[in-house]
N, C-alpha and C positions, 0 to 999 in steps of 0.2 A: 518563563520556563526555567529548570532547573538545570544546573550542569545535566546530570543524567539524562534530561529529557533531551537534552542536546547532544546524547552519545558519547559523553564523558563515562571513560570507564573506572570507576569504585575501585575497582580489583587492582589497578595501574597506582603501583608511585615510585616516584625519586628512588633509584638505588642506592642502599648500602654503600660506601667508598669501599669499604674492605672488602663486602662483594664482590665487586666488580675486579680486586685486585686477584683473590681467588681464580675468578675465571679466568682473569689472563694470565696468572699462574698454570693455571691447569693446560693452558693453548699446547706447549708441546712436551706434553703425553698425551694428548690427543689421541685415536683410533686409526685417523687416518692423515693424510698430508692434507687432504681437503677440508676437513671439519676444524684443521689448525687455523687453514686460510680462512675460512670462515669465522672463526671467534676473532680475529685480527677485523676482519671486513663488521664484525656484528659490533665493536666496541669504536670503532673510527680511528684505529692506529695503524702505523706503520709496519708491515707483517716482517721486514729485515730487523725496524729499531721500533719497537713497543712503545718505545716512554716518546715517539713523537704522532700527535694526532692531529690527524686528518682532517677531520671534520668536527663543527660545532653542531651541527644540525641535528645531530641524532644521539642526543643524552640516552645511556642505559637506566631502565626502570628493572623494578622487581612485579611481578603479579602470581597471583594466587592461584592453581590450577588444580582439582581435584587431590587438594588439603595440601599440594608441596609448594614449596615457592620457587620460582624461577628467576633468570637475569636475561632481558632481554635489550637491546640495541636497535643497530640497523635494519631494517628488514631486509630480508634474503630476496623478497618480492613484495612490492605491493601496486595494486592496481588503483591508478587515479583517478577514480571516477566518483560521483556524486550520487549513483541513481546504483541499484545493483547489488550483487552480493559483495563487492569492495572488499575483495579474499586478500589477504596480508598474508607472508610465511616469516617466520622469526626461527632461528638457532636460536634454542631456549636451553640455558645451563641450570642444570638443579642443585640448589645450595648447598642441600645436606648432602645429599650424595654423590656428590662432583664427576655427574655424569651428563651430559649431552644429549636433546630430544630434537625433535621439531615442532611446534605448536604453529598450526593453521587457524588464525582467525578472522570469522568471514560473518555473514550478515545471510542466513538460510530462510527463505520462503516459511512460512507457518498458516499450512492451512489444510484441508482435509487430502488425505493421499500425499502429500509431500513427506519424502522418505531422507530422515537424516542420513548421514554418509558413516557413520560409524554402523548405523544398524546394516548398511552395506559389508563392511569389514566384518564383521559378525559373522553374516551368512555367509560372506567366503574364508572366514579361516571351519566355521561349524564345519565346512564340508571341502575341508582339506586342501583348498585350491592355495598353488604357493605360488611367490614370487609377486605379492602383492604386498604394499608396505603393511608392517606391523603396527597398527593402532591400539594404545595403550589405553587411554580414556578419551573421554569428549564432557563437555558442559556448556547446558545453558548460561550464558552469563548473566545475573541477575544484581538488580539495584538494591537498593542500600533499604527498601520494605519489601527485599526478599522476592518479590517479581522477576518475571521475564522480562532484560531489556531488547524491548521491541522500540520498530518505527512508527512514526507517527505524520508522517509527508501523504501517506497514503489516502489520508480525510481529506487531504485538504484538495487532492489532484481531481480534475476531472475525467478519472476515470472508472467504470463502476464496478469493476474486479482489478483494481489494483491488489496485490497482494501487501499481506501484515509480511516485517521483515525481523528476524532477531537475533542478537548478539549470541555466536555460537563461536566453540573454540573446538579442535582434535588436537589431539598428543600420538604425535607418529615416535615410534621408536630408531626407525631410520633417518639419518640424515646423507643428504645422495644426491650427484652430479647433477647436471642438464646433459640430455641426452647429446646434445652440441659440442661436447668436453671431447667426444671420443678423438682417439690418438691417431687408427688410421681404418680406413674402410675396411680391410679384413675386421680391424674391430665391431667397428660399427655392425658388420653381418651376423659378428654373433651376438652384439647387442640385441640386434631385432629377434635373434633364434630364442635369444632368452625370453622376449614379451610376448613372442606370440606363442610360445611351445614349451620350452625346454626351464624348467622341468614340468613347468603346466603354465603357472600367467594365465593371457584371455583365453586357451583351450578352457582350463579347467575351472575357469570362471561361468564359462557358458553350459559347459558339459558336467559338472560335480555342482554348482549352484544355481544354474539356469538363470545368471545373468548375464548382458550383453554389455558390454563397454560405453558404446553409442558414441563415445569421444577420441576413437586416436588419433592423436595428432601427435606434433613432434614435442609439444612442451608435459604432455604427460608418459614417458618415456624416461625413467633415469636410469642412473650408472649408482650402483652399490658397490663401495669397496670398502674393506676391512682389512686391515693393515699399513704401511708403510711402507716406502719406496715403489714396486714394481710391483702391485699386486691384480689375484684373478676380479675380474669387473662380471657385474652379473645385471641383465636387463630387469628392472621393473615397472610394471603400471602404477599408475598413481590417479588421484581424483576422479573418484568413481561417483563423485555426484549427479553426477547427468546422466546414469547408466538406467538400463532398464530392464528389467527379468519378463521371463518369458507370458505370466499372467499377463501384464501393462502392454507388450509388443501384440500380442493376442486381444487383449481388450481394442486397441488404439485401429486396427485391422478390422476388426467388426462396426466399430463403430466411424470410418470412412475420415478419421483424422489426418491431416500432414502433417506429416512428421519433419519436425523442426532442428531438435536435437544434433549438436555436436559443434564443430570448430569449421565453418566455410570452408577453408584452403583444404581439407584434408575429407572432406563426403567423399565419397563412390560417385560416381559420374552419375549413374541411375537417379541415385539421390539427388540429385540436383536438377539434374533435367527432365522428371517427374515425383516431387516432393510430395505427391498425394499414393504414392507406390506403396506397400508395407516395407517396411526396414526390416533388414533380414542380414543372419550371422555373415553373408557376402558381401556387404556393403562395408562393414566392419574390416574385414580378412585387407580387401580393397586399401582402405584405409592408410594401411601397414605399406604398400605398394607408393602410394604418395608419398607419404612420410619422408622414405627410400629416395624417390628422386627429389624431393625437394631439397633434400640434405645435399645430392649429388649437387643439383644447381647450383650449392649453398659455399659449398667445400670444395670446391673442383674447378676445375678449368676444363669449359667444352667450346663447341663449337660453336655455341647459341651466341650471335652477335649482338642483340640488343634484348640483355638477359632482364633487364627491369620490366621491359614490355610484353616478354614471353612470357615471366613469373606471372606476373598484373592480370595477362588474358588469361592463362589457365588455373590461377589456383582461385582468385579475389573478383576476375568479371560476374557480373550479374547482369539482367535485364529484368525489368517488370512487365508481367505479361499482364497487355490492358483489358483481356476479358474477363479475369479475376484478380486482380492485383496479385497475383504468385510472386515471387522471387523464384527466375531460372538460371541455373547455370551449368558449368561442368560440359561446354558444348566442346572445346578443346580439349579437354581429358576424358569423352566420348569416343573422339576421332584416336587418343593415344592410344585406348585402351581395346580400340578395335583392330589398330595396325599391329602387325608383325616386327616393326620394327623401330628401339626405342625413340622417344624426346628427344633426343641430346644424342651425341656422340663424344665422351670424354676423352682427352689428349692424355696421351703418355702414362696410360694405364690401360693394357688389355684386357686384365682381368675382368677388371671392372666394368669393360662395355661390354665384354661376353658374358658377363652376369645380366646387364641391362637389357642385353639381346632375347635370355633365357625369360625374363621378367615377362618380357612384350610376348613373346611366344606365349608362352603360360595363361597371360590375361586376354589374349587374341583369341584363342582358343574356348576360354571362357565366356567371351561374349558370342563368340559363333553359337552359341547353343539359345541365343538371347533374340525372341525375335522381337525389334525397336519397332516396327512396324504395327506390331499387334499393342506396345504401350502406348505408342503415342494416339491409337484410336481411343484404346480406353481410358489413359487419365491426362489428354489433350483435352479443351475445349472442342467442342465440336464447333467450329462456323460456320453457317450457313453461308454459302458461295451469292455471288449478288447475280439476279435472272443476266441469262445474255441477250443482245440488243442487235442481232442482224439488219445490215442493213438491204432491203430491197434486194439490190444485184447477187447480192450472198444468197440471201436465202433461194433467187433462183437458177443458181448454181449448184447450189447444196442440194436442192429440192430433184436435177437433174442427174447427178451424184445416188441420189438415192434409190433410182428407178435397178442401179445396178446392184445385179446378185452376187451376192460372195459364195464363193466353194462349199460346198457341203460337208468337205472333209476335214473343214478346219477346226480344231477342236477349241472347247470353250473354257476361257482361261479362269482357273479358281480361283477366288476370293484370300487372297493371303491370310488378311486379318479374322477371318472366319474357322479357326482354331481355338480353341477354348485355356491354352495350355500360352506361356510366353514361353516355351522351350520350343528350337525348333525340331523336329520330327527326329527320331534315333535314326543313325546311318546318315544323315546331312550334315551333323556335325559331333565332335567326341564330346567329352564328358564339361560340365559346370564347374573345373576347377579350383572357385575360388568358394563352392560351397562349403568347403569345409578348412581345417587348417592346413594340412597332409601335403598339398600339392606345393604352397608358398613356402614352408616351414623346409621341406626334404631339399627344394632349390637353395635355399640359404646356406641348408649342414652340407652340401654340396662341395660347395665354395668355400668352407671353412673346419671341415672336420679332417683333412688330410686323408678321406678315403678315395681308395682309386674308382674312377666312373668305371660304366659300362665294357669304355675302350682301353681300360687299365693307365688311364692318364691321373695323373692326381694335381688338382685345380693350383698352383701356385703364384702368391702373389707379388708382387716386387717389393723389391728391398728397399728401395727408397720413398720413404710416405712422400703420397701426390696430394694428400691433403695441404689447402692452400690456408688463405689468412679469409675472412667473411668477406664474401662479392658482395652480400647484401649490405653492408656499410654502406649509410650515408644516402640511400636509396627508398624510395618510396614504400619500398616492399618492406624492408627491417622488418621483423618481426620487432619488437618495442620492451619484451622479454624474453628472456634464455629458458626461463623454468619457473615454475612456482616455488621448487625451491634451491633455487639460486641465482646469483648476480655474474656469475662468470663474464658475460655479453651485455653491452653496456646497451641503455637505449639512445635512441640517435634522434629524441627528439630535444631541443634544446630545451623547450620549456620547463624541465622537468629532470631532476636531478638523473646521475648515469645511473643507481642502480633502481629509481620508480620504473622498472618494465612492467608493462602489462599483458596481458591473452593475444596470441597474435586474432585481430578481429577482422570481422570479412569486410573487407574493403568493398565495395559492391556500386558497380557504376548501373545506372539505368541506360534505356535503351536509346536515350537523348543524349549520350557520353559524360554525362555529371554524374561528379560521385555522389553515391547514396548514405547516408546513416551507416556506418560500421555496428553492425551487432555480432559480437561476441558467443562464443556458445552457452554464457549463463545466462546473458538476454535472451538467447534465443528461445536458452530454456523456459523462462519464467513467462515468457508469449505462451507456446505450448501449455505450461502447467496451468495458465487462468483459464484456456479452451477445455482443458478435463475436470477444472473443477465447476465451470459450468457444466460439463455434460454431468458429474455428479450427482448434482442438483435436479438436473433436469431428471435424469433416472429416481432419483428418492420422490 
């Protein structure tokens, strides 16, 4: 086989020295304080003294990208794996125009209905929606006779929809925090007001393009800033590959698929605990509420005593259900999301718990309208109960037992699950608050817009940030990356350099307490996508 066929990329070589001396030239006048740190982190030198480096491991190349050339280094993110879309982020410096991108390259599914991520960007700038990065171009990366470099592992695997896999790059115009960066939880809230809302984000993604995210989680979440020193931070979404518009969630619905889609620690509880349900803009809104407290867990000092254990069972337990091999979970962020009153109770920030309080309220509220009872008849397996076995003396006990009459006036108890509707009855409980964004989004600007409530109080936060150093250091839980694009947060496994993080992946123990296979949300996705291009097939 040839370099290429081996995944050697053409486009890739040796940089320039004067290049590369340009871009560390260029480090500060930078845009912002961030993207200086970054060209320091992208080239392996020392961001106080320049002229001493860090690292040998990670020579700067120059490669070729929709006709410009670029200076690339360290990766900002890459994921270690062998099998997968093996998504990299690089700070990418443009030679001629001594400007700064991000180029995303990853290894994208190629096969009938699989939907590149720039033709996602597309439809949402077509139709206005903001607060989503700016994609400048994208390319197939092709070999040296002008082809698509594709995989080729996929012949040889035993398995008979493995998907073709192929060299694919984006040119984001942004380069932007990990959502993890923020300074203090007042921030943080209006981070989240900015991805879910303000000035549109996932609202106007779902409602101006009739796409659904299907992924929030905390590593597609960043921080935009432009400028230097003290400047406004603005929430954006990011990686909208796994996203699904409203045709596909309507196709996937009729035809009785489970829905696989998105990042373990961060589904809807629903989602989890009946993965054959329809995904719906609630499950999504949900999402954002995780996020929320996993950060809290993450950044904070509460009361949770043995917080490696608590993370574990709520965000990463799974069980294999043995009558169809399912993956369930979400049975602890079931019981959160039904109580009144939050997870956690955080030290030495009121604000913040009576935000947590308001949270629980909100989503308590929300599931009262939800009857579990009516899902788990219909997308539970049914089991047959095994006959019962009286013995003799019972049965003529029971048998004497029966000659007695019950009151006439006792009336005869209804069928719960004999409603056609999983809402429970209008006037049993208030409204489905997390159907839309309105309910979660007004809670947030609450807490951060300095308007006075109801009772003329205006929500204020303390003065001294109670954000802490990472609890998850060093712990099972780590998430293993800060961002796709960025190293801010080292990963804690040893095998593997600080800044290789990768997707935090669902840890997932079976119901024998051994841990299962981690899949990640692009495995998970690419399971799902061989199930629809079978059904494809089957329809033609």
């Amino acid at each position: 086989m040839s370099r290429e066929q081996l995944g050697f990329d053409r486009t890739v070589s040796p940089a320039n020295p004067e290049n590369v001396r340009s871009m560390l030239a260029y480090a500060p006048d930078a845009a912002s304080d961030y993207v200086e740190e970054q060209i320091y982190h992208a080239l392996s030198v020392d961001s106080k003294d320049p002229a001493i480096v860090t690292s040998s491991r990670w020579p700067a190349y120059e490669l070729t990208m929709c006709g410009r050339r670029y200076v690339v280094g360290r990766p900002m993110f890459s994921k270690p794996s062998l099998h997968g879309r093996c998504t990299q982020g690089f700070l990418a410096y443009e030679i001629e125009s001594r400007t700064v991108r991000f180029i995303k390259d990853c290894w994208r599914p190629d096969f009938h209905g699989a939907r590149p991520e720039h033709e996602v960007y597309r439809r949402l700038n077509d139709a206005g929606a903001e607060n989503v990065l700016t994609c400048l171009g994208y390319e197939d990366v092709r070999s040296s006779g002008g082809s698509w470099q594709v995989t080729r592992t996929q012949k040889a695997v035993n398995r008979s929809r493995a998907p073709t896999f192929g060299h694919y790059r984006l040119l984001i115009k942004e380069v932007c925090r990990p959502l993890t960066d923020f300074h203090n939880f007042k921030e943080f809230t209006l981070i989240m007001c900015d991805a879910i809302i303000v000035p549109a984000a996932h609202r106007d993604a779902w409602e101006k393009a009739g796409i659904l995210h299907h992924d929030v989680s905390v590593n597609n979440i960043l921080i935009y800033e432009d400028g230097r020193g003290k400047v406004e931070q603005l929430g954006i979404l990011c990686d909208w590959d796994l996203c699904k518009d409203r045709e596909q969630i309507e196709r996937n619905q009729k035809k009785g698929m489970p829905d696989r889609t998105g990042t373990w620690p961060f589904r809807s509880a629903l989602s989890l605990q009946f993965p054959g349900m329809p995904y719906m803009l609630s499950d999504d809104v949900e999402s954002f509420i995780h996020v929320y407290h996993y950060c809290v867990l993450r950044f904070h000092e509460t009361n949770i005593c043995n917080l490696a254990s608590f993370v574990e069972y709520t965000y990463n337990a799974v069980r294999v259900r043995e009558s169809d091999g399912a993956h369930i979970g979400g049975k602890n962020k079931l019981q959160q999301m039904l109580s009144s009153s939050p997870p956690m109770e955080v030290l030495h920030n009121h604000t913040l718990h009576q935000l947590l309080v308001d949270i629980s309220l909100l989503s308590s509220q929300h599931y009262s309208t939800i009857d579990i009872a009516r899902l788990r008849q219909t997308y539970d397996p049914q089991v047959q109960e095994p006959p019962l076995d009286l013995e003799q003396g019972h049965e003529s006990r029971t048998a004497r037992f029966s000659k007695r009459q019950l009151p006439q006036d006792v009336p005869k108890v209804q069928n719960a699950t004999s409603k056609r509707s999983f809402v429970v009855p209008s006037g049993v409980a208030g409204e489905p608050l997390l159907h839309n964004h309105e309910a979660l989004f007004d809670l947030f600007v609450r807490y951060t817009s300095g308007v006075k409530d109801e009772t003329g109080k205006v929500v204020r936060w303390p003065k001294t940030n109670t954000k802490c150093a990472d609890l998850f250091k060093g712990t099972r839980v780590a998430s293993r990356k800060s961002n796709n694009f960025s190293s801010s947060y080292p990963s804690f496994d040893d095998a593997h350099s600080q800044d290789e993080a990768e997707r935090t992946t669902k840890k997932r123990k079976g119901s024998d307490g051994f841990s299962l296979p981690g899949l990640d949300s692009e495995e998970s996705q690419e399971a799902e996508e061989e199930e629809e291009e079978d059904e494809d097939e089957i329809e033609q």
